[in-house]
C-alpha positions as CSV (number, residue, x, y, z in Angstrom):
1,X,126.4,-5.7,-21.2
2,X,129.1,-7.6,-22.6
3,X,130.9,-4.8,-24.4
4,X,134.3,-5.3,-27.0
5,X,136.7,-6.3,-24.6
6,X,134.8,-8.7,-23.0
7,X,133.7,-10.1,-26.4
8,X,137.4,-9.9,-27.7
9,X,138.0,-11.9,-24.4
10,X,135.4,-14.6,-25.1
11,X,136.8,-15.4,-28.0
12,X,140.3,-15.7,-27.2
13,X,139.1,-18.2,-24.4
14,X,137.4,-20.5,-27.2
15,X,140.4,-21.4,-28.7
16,X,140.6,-24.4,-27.3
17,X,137.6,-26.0,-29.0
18,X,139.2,-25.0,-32.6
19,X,139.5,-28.4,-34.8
20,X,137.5,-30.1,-32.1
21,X,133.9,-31.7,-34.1
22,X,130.5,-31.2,-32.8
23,X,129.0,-34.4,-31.3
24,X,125.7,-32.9,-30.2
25,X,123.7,-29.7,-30.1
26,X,120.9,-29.4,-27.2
27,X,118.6,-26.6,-27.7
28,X,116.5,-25.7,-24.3
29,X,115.4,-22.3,-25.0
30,X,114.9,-20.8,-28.8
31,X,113.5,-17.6,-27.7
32,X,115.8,-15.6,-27.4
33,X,115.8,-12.2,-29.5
34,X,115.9,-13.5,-32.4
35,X,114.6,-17.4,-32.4
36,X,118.0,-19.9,-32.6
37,X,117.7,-21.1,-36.0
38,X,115.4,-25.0,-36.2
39,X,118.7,-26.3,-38.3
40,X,121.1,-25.4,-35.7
41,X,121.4,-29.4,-35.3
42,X,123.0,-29.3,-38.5
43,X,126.7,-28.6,-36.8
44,X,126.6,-32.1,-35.8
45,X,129.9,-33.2,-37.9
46,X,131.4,-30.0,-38.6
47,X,134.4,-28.7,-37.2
48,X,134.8,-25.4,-35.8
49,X,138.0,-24.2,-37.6
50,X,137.9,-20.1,-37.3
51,X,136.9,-17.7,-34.2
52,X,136.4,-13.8,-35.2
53,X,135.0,-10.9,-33.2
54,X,133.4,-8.1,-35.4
55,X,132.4,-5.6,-32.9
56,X,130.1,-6.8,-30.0
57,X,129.6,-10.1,-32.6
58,X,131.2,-14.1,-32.4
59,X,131.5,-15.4,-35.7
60,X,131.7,-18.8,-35.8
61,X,132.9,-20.7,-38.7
62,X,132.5,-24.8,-39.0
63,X,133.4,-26.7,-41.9
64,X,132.8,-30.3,-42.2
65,X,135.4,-32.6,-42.2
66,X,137.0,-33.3,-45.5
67,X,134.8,-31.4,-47.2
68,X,134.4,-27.8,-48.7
69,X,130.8,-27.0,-47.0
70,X,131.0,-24.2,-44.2
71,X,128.7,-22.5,-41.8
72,X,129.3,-19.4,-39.9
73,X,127.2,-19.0,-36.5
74,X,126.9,-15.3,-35.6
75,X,126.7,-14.7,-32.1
76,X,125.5,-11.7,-30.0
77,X,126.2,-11.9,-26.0
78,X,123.0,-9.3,-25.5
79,X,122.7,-7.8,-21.9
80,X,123.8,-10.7,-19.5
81,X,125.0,-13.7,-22.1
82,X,128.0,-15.7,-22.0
83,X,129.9,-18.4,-23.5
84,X,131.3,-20.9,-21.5
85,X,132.8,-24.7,-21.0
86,X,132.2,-27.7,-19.0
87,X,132.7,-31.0,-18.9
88,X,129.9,-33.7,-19.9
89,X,128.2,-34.2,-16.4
90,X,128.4,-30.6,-15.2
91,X,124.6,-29.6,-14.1
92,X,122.7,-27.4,-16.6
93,X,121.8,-24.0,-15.2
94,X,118.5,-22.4,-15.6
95,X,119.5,-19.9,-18.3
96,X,121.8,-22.5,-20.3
97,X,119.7,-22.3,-23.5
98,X,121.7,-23.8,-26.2
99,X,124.8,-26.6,-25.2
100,X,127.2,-27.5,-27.9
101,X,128.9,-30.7,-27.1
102,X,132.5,-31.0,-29.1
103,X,134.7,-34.1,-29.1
104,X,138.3,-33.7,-29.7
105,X,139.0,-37.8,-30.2
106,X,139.7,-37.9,-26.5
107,X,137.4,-36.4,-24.5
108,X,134.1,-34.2,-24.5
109,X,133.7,-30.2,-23.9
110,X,130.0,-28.8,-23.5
111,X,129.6,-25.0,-24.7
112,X,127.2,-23.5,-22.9
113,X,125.0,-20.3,-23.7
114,X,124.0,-18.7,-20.7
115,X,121.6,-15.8,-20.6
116,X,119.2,-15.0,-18.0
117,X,117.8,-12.0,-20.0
118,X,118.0,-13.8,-23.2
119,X,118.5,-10.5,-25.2
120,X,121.3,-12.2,-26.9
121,X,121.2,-14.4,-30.1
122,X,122.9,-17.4,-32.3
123,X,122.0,-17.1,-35.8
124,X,123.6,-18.1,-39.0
125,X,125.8,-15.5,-40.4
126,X,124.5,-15.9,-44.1
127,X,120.6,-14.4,-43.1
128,X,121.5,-11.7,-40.9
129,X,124.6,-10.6,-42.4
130,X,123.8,-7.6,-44.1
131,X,121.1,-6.5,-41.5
132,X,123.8,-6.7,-38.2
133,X,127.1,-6.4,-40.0
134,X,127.6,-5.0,-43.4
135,X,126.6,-1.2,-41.9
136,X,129.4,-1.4,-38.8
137,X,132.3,1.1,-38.7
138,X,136.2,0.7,-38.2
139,X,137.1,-1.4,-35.8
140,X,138.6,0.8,-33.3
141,X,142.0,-1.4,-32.4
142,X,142.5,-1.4,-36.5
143,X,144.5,0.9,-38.5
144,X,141.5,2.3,-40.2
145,X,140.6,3.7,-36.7
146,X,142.7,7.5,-36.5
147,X,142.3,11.5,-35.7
148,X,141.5,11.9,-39.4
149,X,138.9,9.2,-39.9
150,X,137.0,11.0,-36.3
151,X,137.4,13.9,-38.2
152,X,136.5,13.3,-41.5
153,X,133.4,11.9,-40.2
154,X,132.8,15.1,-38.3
155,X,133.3,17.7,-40.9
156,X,133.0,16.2,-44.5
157,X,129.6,17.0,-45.0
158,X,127.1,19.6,-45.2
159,X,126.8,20.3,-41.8
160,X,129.6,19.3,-39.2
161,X,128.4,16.7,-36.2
162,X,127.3,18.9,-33.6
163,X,125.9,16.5,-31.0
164,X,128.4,15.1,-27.9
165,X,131.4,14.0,-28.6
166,X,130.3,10.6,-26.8
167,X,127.8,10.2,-28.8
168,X,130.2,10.1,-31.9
169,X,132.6,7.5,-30.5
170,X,129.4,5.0,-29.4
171,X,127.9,5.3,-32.9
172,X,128.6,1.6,-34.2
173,X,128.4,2.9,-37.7
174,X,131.6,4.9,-37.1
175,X,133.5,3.0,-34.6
176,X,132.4,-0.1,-33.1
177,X,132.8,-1.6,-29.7
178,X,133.2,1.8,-27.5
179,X,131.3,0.7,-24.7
180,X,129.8,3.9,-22.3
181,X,132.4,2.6,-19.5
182,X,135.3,2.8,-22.0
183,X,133.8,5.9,-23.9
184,X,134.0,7.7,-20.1
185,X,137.3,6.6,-19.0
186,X,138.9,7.3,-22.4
187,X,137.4,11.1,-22.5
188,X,138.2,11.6,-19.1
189,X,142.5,10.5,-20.0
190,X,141.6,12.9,-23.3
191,X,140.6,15.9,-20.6
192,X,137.5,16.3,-22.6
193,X,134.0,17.2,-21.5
194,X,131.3,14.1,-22.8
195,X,128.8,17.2,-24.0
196,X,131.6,19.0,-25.9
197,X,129.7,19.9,-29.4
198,X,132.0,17.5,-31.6
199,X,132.5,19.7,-34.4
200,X,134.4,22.2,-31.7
201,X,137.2,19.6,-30.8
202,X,140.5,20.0,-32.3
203,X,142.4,17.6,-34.8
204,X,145.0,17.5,-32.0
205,X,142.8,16.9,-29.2
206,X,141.3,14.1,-31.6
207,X,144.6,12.5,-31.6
208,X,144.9,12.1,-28.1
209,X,140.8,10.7,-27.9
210,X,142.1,7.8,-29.9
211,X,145.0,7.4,-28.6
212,X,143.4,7.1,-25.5
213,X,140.4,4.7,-27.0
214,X,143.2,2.0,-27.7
215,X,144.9,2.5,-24.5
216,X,141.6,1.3,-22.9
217,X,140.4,-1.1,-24.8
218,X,144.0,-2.9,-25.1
219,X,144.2,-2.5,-21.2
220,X,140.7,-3.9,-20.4
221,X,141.1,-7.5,-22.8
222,X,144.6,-7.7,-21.0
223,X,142.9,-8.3,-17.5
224,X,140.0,-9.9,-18.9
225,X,137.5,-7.1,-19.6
226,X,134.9,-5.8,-16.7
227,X,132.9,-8.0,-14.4
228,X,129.9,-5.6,-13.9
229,X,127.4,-8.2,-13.3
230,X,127.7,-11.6,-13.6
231,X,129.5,-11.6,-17.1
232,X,132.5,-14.5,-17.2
233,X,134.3,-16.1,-20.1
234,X,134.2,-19.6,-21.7
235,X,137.1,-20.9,-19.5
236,X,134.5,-19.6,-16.1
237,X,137.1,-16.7,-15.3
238,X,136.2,-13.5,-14.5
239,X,137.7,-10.0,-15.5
240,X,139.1,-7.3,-13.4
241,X,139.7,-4.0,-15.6
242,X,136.6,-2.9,-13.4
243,X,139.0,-2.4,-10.4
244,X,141.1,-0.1,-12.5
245,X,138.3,2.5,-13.9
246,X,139.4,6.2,-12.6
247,X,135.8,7.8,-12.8
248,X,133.2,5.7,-14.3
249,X,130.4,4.2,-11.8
250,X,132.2,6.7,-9.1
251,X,129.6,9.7,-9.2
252,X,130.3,11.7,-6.0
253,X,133.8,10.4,-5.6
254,X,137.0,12.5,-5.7
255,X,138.9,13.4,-9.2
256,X,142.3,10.5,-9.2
257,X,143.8,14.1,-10.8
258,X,142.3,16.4,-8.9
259,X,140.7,16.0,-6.0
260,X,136.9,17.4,-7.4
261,X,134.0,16.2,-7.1
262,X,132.9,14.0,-9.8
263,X,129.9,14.6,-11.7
264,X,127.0,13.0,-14.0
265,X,125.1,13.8,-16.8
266,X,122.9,11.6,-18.8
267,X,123.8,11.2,-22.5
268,X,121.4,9.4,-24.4
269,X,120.0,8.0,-21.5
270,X,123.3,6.4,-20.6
271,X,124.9,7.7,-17.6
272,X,128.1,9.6,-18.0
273,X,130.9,10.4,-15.2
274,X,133.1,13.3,-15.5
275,X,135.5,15.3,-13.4
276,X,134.2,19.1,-14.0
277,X,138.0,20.4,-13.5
278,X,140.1,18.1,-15.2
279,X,137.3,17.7,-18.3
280,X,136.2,21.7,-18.6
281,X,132.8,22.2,-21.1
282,X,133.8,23.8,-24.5
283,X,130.2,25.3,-26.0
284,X,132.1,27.5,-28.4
285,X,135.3,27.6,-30.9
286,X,138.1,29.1,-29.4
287,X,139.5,32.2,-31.5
């Protein structure tokens, strides 16, 4: 699924279409999962001035021209969705369930949401706001995101986090946007075991994990995010960080450090790669 990077990367692509005003909205498919709003037709005349990315979510915000009225459309990319431009004339796919037309005084762009799975969603920010938002941790390319906040959230409380360590970074509530594929590559940079009790990694080791985390992420919105499936951008491009990854989707494969064999073990039913040299199992404090 469309994971931070490829979000962050949808969004830059989209820039384009700021100030541009939306002439018409087409809506083929509601059902998606959650049904697109009945008023979504009520963009026609607003201008889309702002682009954000919160997590895995596009936020959207139109204002009308010469006015003070807003909306904010929140969307979710789900499994297999994506966001994409055309020119007036260019065929509608199957999956194309919602088309934003926008006119920027010379000339008309389509945005097309396309999603054969249709486990994505476009709602209005203001309804689902504090059920898909408000509850999501530190964004993990912010400040905010450090060794103490990982280990604050670890320790300070009754009984420190003893479940993987992978588990922790893929929690939205406490960091958001650490896709499995960039959860596995960044442990296996850290040298740390995916299984490894959370509470028995060290503040150091801690500081490397997000260290690495950025290093990732940073690397995979320069080329574009991964192209897994069929995921592409607005502008049609696809990414290639997917070239780059050094164990994840390469079960059975040699180490890039080492030479071993590299292993998998399922974590929360996600499958997780690991080199059993380079990323050794810690099951106890060392004294």
């Amino acid at each position: 699924m469309p994971e931070l990077p490829e979000v962050q990367t949808t969004a830059t692509s989209l820039q384009p279409l700021l100030n541009q005003t939306v002439e018409k909205v087409s809506v083929f498919q509601p059902k998606l999962r959650w049904a697109v709003p009945d008023d979504l037709v009520s963009l026609i005349d607003y201008q889309l001035v702002d682009i954000e990315r919160r997590a895995k979510y596009l936020i959207l915000t139109f204002k009308r021209k010469g006015g003070a009225a807003q909306k904010k459309l929140l969307i979710h990319l789900g499994m297999s969705g994506s966001l994409q431009q055309h020119s007036v004339g260019f065929d509608k796919r199957k999956h194309d369930h919602v088309i934003l037309t926008f006119n920027d005084g010379k000339k008309l762009t389509q945005l097309h949401y396309h999603d054969p799975r249709r486990f994505g969603m476009l709602l209005w920010l203001d309804d689902y706001e504090d059920k898909l938002i408000t509850h999501l941790g530190v964004e993990p390319l912010s400040e905010d995101f450090s060794a103490d906040y990982l280990y604050h959230h670890i320790h300070n409380r009754k009984k420190p986090i003893e479940r993987p360590i992978k588990s922790v970074i893929m929690a939205q509530e406490i960091v958001v946007g650490v896709g499995n594929i960039y959860a596995t590559e960044s442990l296996f940079l850290s040298k740390i075991h995916p299984l490894t009790p959370a509470h028995l990694i060290r503040h150091e080791q801690l500081t490397t994990l997000v260290a690495h985390i950025r290093q990732v992420l940073q690397t995979s919105i320069e080329k574009g995010g991964s192209t897994l499936k069929d995921f592409t951008v607005a502008d049609g491009q696809t990414g290639y960080f997917q070239q780059t990854l050094l164990v994840y989707g390469h079960k059975g494969g040699d180490c890039p450090s080492c030479g071993t064999t590299i292993e998998n073990v399922k974590i929360n039913q996600r499958a997780s790669t690991f080199c059993p040299t380079c990323q050794p199992l810690i099951t106890q404090k060392k004294p």
